[in-house]
C-alpha positions in Angstrom: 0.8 -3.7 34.8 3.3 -0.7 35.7 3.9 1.6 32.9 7.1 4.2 33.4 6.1 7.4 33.3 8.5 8.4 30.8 7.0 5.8 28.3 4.2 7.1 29.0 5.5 10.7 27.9 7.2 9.3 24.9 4.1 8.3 23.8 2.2 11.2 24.0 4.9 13.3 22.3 4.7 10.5 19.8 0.9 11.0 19.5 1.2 14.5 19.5 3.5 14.5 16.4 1.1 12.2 15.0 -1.5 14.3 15.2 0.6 17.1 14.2 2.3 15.5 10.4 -1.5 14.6 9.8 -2.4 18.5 10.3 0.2 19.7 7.8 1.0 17.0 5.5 3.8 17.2 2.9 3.2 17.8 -0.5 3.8 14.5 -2.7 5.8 15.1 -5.3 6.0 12.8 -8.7 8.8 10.3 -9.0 10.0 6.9 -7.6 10.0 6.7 -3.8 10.6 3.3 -1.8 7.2 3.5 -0.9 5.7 2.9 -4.5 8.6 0.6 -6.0 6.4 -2.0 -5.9 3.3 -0.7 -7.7 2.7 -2.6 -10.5 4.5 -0.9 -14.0 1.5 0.1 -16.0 0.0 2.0 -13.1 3.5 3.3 -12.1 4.3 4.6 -15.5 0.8 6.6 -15.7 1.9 7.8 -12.3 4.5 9.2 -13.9 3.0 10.3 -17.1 -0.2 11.9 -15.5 0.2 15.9 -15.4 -3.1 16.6 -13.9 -3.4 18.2 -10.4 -3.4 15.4 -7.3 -6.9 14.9 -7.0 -8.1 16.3 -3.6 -8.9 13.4 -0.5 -11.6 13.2 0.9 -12.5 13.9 4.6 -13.2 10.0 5.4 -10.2 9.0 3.9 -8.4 11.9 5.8 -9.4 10.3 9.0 -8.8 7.2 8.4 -5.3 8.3 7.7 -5.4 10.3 11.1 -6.3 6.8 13.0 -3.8 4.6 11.1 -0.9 7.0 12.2 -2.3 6.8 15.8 -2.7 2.9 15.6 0.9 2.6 14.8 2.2 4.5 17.6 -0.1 2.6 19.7 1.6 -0.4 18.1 5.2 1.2 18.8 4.3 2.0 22.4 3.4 -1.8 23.2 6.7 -3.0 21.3 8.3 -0.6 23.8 6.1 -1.6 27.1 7.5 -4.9 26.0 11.0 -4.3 26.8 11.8 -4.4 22.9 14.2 -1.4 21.6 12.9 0.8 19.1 15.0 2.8 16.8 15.8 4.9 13.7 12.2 5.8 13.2 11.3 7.3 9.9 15.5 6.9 8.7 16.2 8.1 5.6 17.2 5.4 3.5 18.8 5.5 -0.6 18.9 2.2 -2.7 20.2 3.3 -6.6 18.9 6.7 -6.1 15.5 5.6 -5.0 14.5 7.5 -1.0 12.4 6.1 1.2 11.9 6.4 4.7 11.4 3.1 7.0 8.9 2.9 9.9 11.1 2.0 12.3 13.8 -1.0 13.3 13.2 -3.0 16.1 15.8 -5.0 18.3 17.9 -4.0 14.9 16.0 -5.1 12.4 13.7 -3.7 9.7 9.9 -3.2 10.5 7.2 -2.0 8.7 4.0 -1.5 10.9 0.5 -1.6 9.3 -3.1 -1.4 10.1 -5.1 -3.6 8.2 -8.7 -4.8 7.5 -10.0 -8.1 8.8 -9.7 -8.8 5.3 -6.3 -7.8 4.6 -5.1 -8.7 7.9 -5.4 -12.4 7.2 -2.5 -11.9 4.4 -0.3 -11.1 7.2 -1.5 -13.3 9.9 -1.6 -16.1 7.8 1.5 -15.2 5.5 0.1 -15.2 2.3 0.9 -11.7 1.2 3.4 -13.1 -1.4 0.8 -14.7 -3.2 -1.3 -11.0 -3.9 1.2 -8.2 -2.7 -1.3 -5.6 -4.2 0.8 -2.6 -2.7 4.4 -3.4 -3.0 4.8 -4.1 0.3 7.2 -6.8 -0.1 9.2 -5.0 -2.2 9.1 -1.5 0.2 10.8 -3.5 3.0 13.1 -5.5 0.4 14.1 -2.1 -0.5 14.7 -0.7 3.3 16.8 -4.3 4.5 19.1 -3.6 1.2 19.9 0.1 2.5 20.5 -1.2 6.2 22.4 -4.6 5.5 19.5 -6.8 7.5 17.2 -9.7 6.4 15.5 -10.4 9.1 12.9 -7.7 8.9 9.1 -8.1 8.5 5.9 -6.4 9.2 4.3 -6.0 12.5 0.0 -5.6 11.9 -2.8 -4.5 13.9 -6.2 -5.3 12.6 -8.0 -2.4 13.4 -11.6 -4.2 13.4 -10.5 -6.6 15.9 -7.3 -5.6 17.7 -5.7 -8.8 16.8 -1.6 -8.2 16.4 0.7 -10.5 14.7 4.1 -10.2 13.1 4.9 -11.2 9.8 8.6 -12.4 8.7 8.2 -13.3 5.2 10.9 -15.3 3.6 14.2 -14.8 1.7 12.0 -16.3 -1.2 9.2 -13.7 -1.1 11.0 -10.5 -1.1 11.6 -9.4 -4.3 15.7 -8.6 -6.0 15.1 -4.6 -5.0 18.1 -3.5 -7.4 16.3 -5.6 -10.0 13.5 -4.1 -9.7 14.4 -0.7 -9.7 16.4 -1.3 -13.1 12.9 -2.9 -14.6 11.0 -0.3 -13.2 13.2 2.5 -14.3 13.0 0.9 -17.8 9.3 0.8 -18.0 8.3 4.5 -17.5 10.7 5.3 -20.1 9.0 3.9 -22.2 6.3 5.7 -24.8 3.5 3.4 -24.2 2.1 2.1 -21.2 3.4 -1.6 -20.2 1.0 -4.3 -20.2 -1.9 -4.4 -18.5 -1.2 -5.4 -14.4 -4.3 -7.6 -14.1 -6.6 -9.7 -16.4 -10.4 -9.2 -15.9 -12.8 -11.4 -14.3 -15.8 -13.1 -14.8 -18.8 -11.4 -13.6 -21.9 -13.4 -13.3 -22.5 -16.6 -15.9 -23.5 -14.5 -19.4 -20.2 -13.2 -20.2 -19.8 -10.2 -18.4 -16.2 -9.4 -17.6 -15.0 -6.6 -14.4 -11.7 -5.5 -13.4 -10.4 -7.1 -10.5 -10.1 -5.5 -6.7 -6.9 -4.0 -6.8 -8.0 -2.2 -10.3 -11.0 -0.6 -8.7 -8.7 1.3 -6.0 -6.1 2.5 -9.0 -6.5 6.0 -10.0 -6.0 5.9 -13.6 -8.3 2.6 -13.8 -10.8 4.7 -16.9 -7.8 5.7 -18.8 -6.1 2.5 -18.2 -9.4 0.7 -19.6 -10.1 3.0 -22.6 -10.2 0.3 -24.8 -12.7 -1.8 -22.8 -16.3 -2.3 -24.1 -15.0 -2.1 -27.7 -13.5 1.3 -26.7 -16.4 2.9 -25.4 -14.5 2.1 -22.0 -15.5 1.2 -18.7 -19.4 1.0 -17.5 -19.9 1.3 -14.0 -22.7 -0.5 -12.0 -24.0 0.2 -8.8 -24.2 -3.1 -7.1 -25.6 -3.3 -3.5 -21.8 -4.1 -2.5 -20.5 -1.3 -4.6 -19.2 -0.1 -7.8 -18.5 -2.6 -10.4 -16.4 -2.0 -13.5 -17.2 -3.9 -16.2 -14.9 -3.8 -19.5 -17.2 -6.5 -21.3 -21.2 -5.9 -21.2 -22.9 -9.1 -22.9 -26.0 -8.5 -20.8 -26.7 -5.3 -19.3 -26.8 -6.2 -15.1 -30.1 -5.0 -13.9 -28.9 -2.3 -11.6 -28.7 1.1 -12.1 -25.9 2.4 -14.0 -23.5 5.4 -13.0 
C-alpha cells in the first residue's frame, strides 16, 4: 500500500504533539466540563465539593495515558490513509455554559475515538454501551452533536489488546437530552447533601456479604461516599487474588487478608 509522504509527515507532527501535551499536561481545574457531564450526580457533586489537593497519578497510569493518546492518532492516521476527511480536531465547543473540546469530526460528523479493553471494547463493538455508560460517554458526544448541529456522530474504538477497530453509531434513543442534563446536573451539586447513591451493592459470595459494584471501585471518593457502610464503620477492603474488594456489609469475614 502507498502512503503519501505528507501523511506520513502529518502524522509524525501529530505524534509529536502527542508526545508533547502528555510531557506538560494542563492543570485540571474543578467545575463542569463536557467531558464529565455524564458522571453520575453523587460522584459529580463530591467532585465539586472535595477541596483536597488532586491526588498525584501514578507512573503506570501516566503511561497508559501516553499510549492511549498515541493509539488515537494511530487511529486518525488510518481514517486519513482511508481517504476519509478529518477535521476540527480538539474544537472548542459551549452547550449552556458547559466547554468541552471534541476529538475530532469526520466526513462532518462528530467522533469520539477511544481505546478500550477487551472488556470494554465489546460495549462498543457490540453496542451495548447504553445499557452501562459508566463514564458519560454517551452524554459527552450528545453534548458535542448539540454544539455542532449533527446527529450522526459516534465513537470510533481500537481495542488496544487485540487491535480490533469498529465504529459505533449509537442511536437517537441512547443519547441522552444534553440541555436536560446539564439543568439536573447543575441542580444537584447545589445541593447541601450528596444525591443518592449512583449504584446499589452487590452480592458477594452466598453468606450475605455485600461489595460495591465495578464502576464504584474506580471512583475516587468511593470511602467517603460509603461512610455509612458496615454500620458506619465504612468500607473493609479484601485482598482477593483478582484484586481489591470493597465490602459495605461483612456477615462473614472472607478468609483473605484484609487491607
Amino acid at each position: 500500500m502507498q502512503i503519501s509522504p505528507e501523511l506520513v509527515d502529518d502524522f509524525g507532527e501529530s505524534m509529536k504533539d502527542a508526545l508533547l501535551h502528555w510531557a506538560t499536561p494542563r492543570t485540571q481545574t474543578k467545575g463542569l466540563r463536557m467531558s464529565n457531564i455524564g458522571k453520575p450526580s453523587r460522584q459529580l457533586w463530591y467532585d465539586m465539593k472535595n477541596n483536597s489537593s488532586s491526588s498525584t497519578v501514578d507512573s503506570a497510569t501516566q503511561i497508559k495515558f501516553l499510549y492511549g493518546h498515541l493509539l488515537e492518532e494511530l487511529l486518525l492516521f488510518f481514517v486519513r490513509m482511508a481517504g476519509h476527511n478529518v477535521s476540527d480536531e480538539q474544537k472548542e465547543v459551549v452547550v449552556d455554559g458547559i466547554k468541552g473540546h471534541m476529538d475530532c469530526k469526520i466526513n462532518g460528523e462528530v467522533v469520539d475515538v477511544k481505546t478500550a479493553s477487551g472488556f470494554a471494547f465489546k460495549k462498543f463493538s457490540q453496542g451495548t454501551l447504553g445499557e452501562q455508560d459508566d463514564f458519560g460517554y454517551l452524554s459527552q458526544l450528545a453534548g458535542y452533536e448539540e454544539a455542532e448541529g449533527t446527529d450522526a456522530g459516534g465513537f470510533l474504538v481500537i481495542n488496544k489488546e487485540s487491535g480490533e477497530l469498529c465504529f459505533y453509531r449509537p442511536d437517537d434513543m441512547d443519547k441522552p437530552d444534553i440541555k436536560h442534563r446539564i439543568k439536573q446536573i447543575k441542580s444537584s451539586i447545589k445541593l447541601a447533601t450528596p444525591p443518592e447513591k449512583c449504584y446499589t451493592p452487590l452480592p458477594e459470595g452466598a453468606k450475605g456479604n455485600e461489595k460495591l459494584p465495578r464502576p464504584c471501585t474506580y471512583c475516587p471518593h468511593k470511602f467517603e461516599c460509603h461512610a455509612d457502610a458496615n454500620d458506619g464503620d465504612g468500607l473493609r477492603v479484601f485482598k482477593y487474588a483478582s484484586g481489591p474488594v470493597y465490602l459495605t456489609k461483612v456477615v462473614s469475614k472472607p478468609r483473605v487478608e484484609e487491607l
